[in-house]
Backbone bond lengths (Angstrom), bond angles and torsions (degrees), N, CA, C in turn:
res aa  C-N    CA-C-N  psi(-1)  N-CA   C-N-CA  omega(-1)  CA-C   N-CA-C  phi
1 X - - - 1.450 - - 1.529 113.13 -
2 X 1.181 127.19 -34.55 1.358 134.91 -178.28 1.571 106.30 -71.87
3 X 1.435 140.34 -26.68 1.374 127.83 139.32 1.250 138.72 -55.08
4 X 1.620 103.25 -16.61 1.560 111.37 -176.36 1.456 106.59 -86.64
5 X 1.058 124.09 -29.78 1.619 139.01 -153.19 1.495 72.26 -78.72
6 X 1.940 132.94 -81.31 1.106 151.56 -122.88 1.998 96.17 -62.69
7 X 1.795 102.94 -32.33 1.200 122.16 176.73 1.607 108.55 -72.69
8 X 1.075 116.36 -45.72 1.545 123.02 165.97 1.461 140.70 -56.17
9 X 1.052 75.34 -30.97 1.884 109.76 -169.27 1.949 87.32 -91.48
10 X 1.305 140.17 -37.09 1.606 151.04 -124.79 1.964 65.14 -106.62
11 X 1.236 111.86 -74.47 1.991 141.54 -119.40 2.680 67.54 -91.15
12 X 1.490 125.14 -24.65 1.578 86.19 166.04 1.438 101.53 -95.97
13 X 1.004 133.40 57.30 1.556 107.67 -164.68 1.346 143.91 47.51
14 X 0.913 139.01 19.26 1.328 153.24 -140.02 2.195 107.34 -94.48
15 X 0.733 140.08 115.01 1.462 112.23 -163.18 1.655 97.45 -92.69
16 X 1.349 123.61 -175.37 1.693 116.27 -167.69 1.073 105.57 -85.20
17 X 1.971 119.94 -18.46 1.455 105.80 -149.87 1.948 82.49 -85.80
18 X 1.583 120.89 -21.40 1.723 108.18 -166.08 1.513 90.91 -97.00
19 X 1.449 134.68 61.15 1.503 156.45 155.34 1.531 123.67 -78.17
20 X 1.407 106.17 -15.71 1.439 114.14 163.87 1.165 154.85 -133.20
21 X 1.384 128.08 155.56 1.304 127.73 -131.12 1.751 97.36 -64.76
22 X 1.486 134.71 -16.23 1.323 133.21 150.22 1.773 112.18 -45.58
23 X 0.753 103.56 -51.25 1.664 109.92 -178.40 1.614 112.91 -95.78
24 X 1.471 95.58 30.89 2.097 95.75 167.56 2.069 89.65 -89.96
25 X 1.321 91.60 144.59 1.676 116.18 173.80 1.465 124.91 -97.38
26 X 1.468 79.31 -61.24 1.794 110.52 176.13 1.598 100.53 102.69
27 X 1.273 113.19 16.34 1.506 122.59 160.85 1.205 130.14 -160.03
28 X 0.783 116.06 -177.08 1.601 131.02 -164.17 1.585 98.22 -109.82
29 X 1.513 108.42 130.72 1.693 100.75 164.64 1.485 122.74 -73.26
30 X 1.352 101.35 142.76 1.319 122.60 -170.27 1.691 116.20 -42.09
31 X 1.458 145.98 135.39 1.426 137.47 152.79 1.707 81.71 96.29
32 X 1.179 139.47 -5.04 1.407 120.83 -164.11 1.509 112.27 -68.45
33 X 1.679 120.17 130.75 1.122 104.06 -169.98 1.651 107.17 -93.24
34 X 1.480 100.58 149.29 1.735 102.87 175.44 1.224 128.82 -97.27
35 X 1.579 127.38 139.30 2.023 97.93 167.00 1.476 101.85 -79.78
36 X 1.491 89.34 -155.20 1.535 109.98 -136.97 1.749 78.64 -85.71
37 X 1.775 116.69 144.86 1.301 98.10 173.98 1.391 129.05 -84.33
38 X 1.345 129.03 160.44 1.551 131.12 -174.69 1.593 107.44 -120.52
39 X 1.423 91.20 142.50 1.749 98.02 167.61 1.638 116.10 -50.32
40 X 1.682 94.77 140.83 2.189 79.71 -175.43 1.875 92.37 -111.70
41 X 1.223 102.09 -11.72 1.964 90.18 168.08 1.663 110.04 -134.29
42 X 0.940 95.92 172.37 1.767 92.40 -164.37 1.290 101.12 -79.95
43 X 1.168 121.94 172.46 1.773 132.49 -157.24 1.899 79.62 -96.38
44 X 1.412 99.05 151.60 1.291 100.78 178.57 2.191 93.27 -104.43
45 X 1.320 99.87 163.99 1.275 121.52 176.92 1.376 108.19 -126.65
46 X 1.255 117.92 131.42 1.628 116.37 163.81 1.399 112.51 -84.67
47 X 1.170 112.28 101.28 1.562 136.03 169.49 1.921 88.38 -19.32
48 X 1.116 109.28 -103.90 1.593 106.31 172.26 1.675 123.59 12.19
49 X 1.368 113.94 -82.44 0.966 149.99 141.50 1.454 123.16 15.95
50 X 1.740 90.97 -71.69 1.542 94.02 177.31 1.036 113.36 -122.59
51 X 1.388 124.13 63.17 1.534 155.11 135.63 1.181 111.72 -63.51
């Protein structure tokens, strides 16, 4: 989970040094631009499924 967050935390903009719980806001700065978003866990498949 602590890679997923780092991916989560990457995908709002967030920079590393405002990574801690001293530097929680409870928002996001204003106009901030985002990329494009990415999956943070892999898509599951039903084994079954894709037989």
């Amino acid at each position: 989970m602590p890679g997923t967050m780092d991916k989560l935390l990457t995908q709002l903009g967030v920079e590393q040094e405002q990574r801690s719980f001293a530097a929680l806001s409870g928002k996001l700065a204003d106009g901030l631009a985002l990329p494009a978003p990415q999956g943070l866990f892999p898509r599951y498949v039903d084994p079954e499924a894709a037989a």
